[in-house]
C-alpha positions in Angstrom: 133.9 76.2 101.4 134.5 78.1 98.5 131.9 80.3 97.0 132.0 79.2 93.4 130.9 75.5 94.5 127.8 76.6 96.2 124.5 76.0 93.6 121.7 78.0 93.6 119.1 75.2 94.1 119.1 72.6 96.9 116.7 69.6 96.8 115.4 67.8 99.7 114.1 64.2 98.9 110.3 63.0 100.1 111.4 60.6 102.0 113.7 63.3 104.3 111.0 66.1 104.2 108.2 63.9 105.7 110.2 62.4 108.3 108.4 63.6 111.5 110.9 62.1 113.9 113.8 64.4 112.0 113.5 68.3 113.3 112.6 71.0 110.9 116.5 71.9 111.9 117.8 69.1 110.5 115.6 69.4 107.1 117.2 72.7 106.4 120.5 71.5 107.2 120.0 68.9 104.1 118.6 71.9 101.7 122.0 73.8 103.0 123.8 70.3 102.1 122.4 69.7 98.8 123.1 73.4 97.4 126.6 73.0 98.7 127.0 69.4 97.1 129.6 68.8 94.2 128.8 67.3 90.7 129.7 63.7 92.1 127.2 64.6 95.4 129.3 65.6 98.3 129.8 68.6 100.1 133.4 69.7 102.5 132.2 72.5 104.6 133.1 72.6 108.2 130.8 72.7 111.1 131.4 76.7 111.7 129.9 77.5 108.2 127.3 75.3 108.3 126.3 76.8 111.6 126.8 80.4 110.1 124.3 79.6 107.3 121.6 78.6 109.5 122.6 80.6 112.9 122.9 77.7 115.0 125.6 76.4 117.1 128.4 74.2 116.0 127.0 71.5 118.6 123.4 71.8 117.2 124.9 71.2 113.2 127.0 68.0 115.1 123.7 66.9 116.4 121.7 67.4 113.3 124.7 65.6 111.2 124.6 63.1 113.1 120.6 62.4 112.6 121.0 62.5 109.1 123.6 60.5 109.1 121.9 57.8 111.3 118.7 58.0 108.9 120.8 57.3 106.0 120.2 60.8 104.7 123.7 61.9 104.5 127.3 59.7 104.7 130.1 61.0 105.8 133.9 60.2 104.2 136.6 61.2 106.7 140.2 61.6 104.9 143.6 61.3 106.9 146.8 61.5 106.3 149.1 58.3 105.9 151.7 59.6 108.6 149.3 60.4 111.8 146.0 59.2 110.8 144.6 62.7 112.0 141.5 63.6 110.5 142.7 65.7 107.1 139.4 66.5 105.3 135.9 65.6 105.5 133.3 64.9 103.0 129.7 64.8 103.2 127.7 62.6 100.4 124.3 64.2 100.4 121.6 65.1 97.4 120.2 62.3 96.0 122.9 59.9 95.6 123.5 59.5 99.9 125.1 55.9 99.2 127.7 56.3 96.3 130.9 54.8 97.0 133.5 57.6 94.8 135.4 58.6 96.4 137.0 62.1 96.0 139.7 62.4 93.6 142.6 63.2 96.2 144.2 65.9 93.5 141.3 68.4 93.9 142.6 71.6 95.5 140.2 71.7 98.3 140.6 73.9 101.4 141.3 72.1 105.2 138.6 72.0 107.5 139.1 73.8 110.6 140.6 71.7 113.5 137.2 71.9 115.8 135.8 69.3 112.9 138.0 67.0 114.5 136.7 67.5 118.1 134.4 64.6 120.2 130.7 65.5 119.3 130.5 65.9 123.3 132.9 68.3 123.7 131.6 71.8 124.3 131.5 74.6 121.6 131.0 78.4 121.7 127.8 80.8 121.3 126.7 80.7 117.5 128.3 82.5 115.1 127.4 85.8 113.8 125.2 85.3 111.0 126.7 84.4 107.7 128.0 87.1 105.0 127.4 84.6 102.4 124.3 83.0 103.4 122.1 81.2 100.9 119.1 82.7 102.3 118.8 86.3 100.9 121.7 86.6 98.6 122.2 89.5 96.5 124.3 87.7 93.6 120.9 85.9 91.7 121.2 85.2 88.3 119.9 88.3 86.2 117.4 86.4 84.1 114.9 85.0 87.1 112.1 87.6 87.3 111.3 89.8 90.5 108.0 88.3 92.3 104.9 90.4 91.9 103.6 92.5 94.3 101.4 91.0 96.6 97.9 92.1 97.3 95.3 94.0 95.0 96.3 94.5 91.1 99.6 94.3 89.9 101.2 98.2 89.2 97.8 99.5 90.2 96.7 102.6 91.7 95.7 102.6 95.8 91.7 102.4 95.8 89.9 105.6 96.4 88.0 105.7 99.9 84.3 106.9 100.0 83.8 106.7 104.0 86.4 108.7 106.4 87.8 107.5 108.7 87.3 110.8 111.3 83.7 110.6 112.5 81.7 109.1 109.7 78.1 109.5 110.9 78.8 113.2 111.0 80.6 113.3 107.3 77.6 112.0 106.0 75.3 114.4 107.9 77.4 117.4 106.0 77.7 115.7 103.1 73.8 114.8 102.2 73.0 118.6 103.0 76.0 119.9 101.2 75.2 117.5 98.1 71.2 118.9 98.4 71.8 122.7 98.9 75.2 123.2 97.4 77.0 120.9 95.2 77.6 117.1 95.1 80.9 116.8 93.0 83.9 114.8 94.1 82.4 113.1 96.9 86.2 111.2 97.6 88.4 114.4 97.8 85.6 115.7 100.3 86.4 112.2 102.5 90.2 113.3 102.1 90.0 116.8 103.5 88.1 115.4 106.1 90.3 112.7 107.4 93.2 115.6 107.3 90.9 118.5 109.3 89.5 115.9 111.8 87.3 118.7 112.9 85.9 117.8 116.3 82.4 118.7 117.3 82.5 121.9 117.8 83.9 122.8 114.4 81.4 120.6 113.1 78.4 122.4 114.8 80.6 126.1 113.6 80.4 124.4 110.0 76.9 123.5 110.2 75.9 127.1 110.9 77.9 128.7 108.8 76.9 126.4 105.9 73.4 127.5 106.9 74.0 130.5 106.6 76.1 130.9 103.1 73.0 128.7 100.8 70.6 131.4 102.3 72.9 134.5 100.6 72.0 136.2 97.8 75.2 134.7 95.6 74.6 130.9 96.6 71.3 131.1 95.8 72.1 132.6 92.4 74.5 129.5 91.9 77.6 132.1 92.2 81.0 131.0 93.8 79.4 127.9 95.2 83.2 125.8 95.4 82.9 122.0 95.7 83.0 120.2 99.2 86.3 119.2 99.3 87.8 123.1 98.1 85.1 124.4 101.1 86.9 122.0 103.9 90.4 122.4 102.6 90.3 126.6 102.4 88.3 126.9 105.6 85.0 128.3 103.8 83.0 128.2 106.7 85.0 131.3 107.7 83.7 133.5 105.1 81.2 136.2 105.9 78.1 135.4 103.2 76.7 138.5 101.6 73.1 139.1 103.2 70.1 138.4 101.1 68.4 141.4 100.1 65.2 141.5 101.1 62.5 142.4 98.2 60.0 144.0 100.4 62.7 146.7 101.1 64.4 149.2 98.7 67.8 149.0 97.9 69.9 151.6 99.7 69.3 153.6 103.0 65.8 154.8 104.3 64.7 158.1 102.4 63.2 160.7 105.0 60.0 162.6 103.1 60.3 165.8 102.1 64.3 166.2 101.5 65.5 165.9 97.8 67.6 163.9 97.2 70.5 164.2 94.2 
């Protein structure tokens, strides 16, 4: 069938959606129908492209043609020529209008149906088709004015939400974190999480951390609230590697032990 008669709607009446005896096959076959149906409510496709469009087999569409057709769903109008009476098109009245009695004007340039239209509807047919090119599900040619569907979950356009709790041992994030917020500094408690879902430091880092956080609020710079970085710059350059600066001790003098008795300059 040619492309230009296809519409981009097809419509399937209560009475043929709610029909539990009919399959779920055979209601999709009527949508397929429907968007295929001319402006006086019939269709000509052939069994092959009617099985392309819903990747069945050409005896599954006979079947399901044949249900509709039973229920009163569809009728079909078979065409033959005066000199053989072989079958010479076919016409399928579907939509809403399943009884009309126009016939198709026999001067529209329509193309033949293929010849395995004509077969028994016992007679064996091949696999399925390859799926259709032109398939009404997922075609690329839609009209320019219908707007794209929003994005589904969360806000429309917005930003991913900002995680609080890693994912890498929690329990043990939190330990660092209360006594880095306490001792050190408690900015930017989210890039801290970051940097430690990417380390994953296992428990021995950890433990390596925890010392040698100990250690670096005890020297003489921390203490002074100098070079103290935030938690998440302290995980993401590997601060715990840093040697802290001893704390002087104010019970002893600066510099090395003087011996009495020698000048010194």
């Amino acid at each position: 069938m040619a492309e230009e008669q296809r519409g981009y709607w097809g419509v399937i009446p209560g009475e043929v959606m709610h029909d539990k005896e009919l399959p779920h096959a055979g209601k999709l076959l009527y949508l397929v129908l429907s968007s295929m149906a001319h402006k006086n409510g019939y269709c000509w496709p052939s069994n092959e492209t009617l099985a392309a469009e819903l990747n069945l087999s050409k005896r599954r569409v006979r079947e399901l043609l044949a249900m509709l057709q039973e229920r009163g769903y569809i009728r079909v109008h078979v065409r033959r020529t005066e000199e053989t009476s072989e079958v010479e098109r076919r016409f399928i009245y579907c939509g809403m209008f399943p009884e009309r009695e126009t016939a198709p004007p026999s001067g529209e340039d329509l193309p033949d149906p293929p010849a395995e239209d004509c077969l028994p509807s016992g007679e064996k047919s091949p696999d399925p088709p390859a799926k259709s090119r032109t398939c009404i599900i997922g075609r690329k040619d839609l009209p320019e004015h219908i707007p794209p569907l929003p994005p589904t979950g969360g806000k429309r356009g917005g930003r991913k939400k900002d995680k609080s709790v890693p994912s890498w041992k929690p329990e043990r994030f939190e330990a660092f974190w209360e006594y880095y917020r306490t001792h050190a500094r408690g900015e930017d408690r989210q890039g801290a999480v970051q940097e430690w879902d990417k380390l994953q430091p296992d428990d021995a880092l950890i433990d390596t951390m925890a010392r040698a956080l100990q250690a670096q609020v005890r020297s003489e710079s921390w203490r002074d609230g100098v070079g103290i970085p935030y938690a998440k710059r302290w995980l993401k350059h590997a601060r715990w590697t840093d040697t802290p600066k001893a704390a002087r001790d104010p019970d002893k003098p600066d510099g090395p032990a003087r011996e009495p008795g020698v000048k010194y300059i």
